[in-house]
VMD Tcl script that draws the C-alpha trace (Angstrom):
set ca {
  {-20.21 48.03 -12.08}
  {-19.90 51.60 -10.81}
  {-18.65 53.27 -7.73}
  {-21.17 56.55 -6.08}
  {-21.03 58.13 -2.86}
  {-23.99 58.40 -1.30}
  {-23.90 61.44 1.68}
  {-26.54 61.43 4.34}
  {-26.86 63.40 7.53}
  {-26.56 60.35 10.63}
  {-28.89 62.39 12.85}
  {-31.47 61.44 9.80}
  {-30.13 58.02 9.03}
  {-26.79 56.46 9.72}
  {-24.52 53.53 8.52}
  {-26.11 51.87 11.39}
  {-29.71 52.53 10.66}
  {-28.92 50.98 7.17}
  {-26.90 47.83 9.00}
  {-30.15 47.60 11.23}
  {-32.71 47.29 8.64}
  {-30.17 45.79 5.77}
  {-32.11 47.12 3.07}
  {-33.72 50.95 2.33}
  {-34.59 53.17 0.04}
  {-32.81 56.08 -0.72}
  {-35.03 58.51 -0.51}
  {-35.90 62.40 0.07}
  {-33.32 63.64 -3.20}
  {-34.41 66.55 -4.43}
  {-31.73 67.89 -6.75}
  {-32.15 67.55 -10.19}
  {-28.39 66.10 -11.33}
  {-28.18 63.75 -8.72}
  {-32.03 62.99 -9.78}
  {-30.59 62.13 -12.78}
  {-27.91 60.14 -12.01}
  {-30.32 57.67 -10.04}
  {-32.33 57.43 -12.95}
  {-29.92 57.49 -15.34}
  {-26.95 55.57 -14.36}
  {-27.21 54.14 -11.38}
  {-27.76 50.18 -11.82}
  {-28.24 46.82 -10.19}
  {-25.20 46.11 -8.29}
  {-23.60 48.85 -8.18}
  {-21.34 49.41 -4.73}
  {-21.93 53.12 -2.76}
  {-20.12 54.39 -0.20}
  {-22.02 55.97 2.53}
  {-20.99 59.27 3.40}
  {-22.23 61.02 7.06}
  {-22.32 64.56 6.45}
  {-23.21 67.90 9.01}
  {-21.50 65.52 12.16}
  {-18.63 65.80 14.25}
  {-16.89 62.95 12.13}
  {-17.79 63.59 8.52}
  {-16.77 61.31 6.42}
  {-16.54 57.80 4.08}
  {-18.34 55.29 6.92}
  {-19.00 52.03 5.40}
  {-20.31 50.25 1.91}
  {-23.87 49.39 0.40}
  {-24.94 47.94 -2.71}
  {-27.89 49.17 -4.70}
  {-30.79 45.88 -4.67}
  {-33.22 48.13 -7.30}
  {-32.50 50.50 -9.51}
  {-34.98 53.70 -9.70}
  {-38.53 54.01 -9.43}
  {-40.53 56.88 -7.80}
  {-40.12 58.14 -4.21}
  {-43.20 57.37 -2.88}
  {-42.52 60.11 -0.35}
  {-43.21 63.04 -3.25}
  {-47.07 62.25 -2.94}
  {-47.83 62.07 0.62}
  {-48.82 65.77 2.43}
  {-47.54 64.60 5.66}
  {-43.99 63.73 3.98}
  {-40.84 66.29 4.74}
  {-40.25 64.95 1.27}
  {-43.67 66.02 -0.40}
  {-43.55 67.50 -3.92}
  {-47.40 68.78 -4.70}
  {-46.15 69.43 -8.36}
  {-45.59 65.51 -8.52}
  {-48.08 63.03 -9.66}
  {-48.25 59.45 -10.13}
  {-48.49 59.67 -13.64}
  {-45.57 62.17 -13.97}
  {-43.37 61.87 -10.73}
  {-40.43 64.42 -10.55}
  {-38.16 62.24 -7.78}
  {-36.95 58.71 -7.79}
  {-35.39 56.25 -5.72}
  {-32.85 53.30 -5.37}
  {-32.60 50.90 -3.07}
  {-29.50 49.77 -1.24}
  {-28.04 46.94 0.95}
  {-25.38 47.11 3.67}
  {-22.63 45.45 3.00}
  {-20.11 46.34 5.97}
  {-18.89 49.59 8.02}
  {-15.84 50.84 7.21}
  {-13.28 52.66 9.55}
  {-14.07 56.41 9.15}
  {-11.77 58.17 6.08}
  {-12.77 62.00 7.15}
  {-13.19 64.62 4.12}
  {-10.02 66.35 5.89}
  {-8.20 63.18 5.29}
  {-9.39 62.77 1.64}
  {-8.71 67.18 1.00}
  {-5.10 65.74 1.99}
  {-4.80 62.96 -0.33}
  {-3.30 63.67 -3.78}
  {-4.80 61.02 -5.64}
  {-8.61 62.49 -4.47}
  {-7.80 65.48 -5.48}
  {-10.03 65.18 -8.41}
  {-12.74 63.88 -6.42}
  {-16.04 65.80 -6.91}
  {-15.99 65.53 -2.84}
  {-13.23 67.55 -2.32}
  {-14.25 70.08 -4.73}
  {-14.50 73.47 -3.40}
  {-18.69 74.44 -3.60}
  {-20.04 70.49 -4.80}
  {-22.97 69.98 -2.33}
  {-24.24 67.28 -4.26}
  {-25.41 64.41 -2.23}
  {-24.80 61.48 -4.73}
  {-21.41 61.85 -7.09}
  {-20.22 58.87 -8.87}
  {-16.34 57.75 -7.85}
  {-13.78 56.46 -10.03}
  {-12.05 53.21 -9.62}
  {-8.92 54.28 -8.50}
  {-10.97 56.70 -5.75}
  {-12.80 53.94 -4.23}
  {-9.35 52.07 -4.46}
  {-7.13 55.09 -2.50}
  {-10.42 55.29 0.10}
  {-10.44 51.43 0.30}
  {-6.47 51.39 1.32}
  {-6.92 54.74 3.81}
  {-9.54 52.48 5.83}
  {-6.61 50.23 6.54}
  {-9.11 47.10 5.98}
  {-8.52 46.75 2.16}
}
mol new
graphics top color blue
foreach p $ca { graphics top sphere $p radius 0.5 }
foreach p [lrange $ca 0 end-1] q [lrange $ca 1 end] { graphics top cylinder $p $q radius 0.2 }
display resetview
């Protein structure tokens, strides 16, 4: 099983808009590497954090699971979508989607608190310039964010 971070603005959708509705799509990416990693390696199972990003408390919020692994975002073909790709067709879609399920909230671990941290120092996160909004994690990162929560 792998480890991702999965950013999202709250204002958009939050940890608790995912606890309300339990399970949801993960939809709206339109960069091409993380693209790929939801198509690529992404799979069944696999645990995300969930990341709230351009707030006052940015940071590592709580845990989902991914339920289905990719298949198109449905959003790409529909003109009324902020999501709408008119390049994109149902027989060759450029965007895809997972589908993730809440698992708990976490006490917040801000991105200050992780630039701090010598064992995340690696991190893609906490990497000068990476804007991506899914990055895979490593064991022992979703171990050192785990224990900063205090709830591990």
């Amino acid at each position: 099983m792998a480890k991702w971070l999965f950013k999202t603005e709250p204002d958009a959708f939050s940890i608790d808009t995912l606890k309300q509705q339990k399970v949801s799509c993960w939809e709206g990416v339109r960069n091409y590497q993380a693209r790929n990693m939801m198509r690529d390696a992404i799979k069944l199972g696999d645990e995300v954090f969930i990341y709230h990003s351009s707030c006052k408390d940015v940071g590592v919020v709580g845990i989902a699971t991914v339920v289905k692994e990719a298949y198109p975002d449905h959003f790409q073909f529909d003109p009324q979508s902020h999501y709408h790709d008119p390049k994109s067709t149902p027989d060759n879609p450029r965007w895809i989607m997972v589908d993730i399920e809440y698992q708990r909230h976490l006490r917040l671990v801000s991105l200050k608190r992780m630039k701090a941290t010598e064992a995340l120092a690696e991190m893609p996160l906490v990497q000068r310039g990476n804007r991506l909004s899914i990055m895979p994690v490593t064991e022992q990162e979703w171990t050192t964010i785990l224990q900063m929560t205090g709830q591990y």
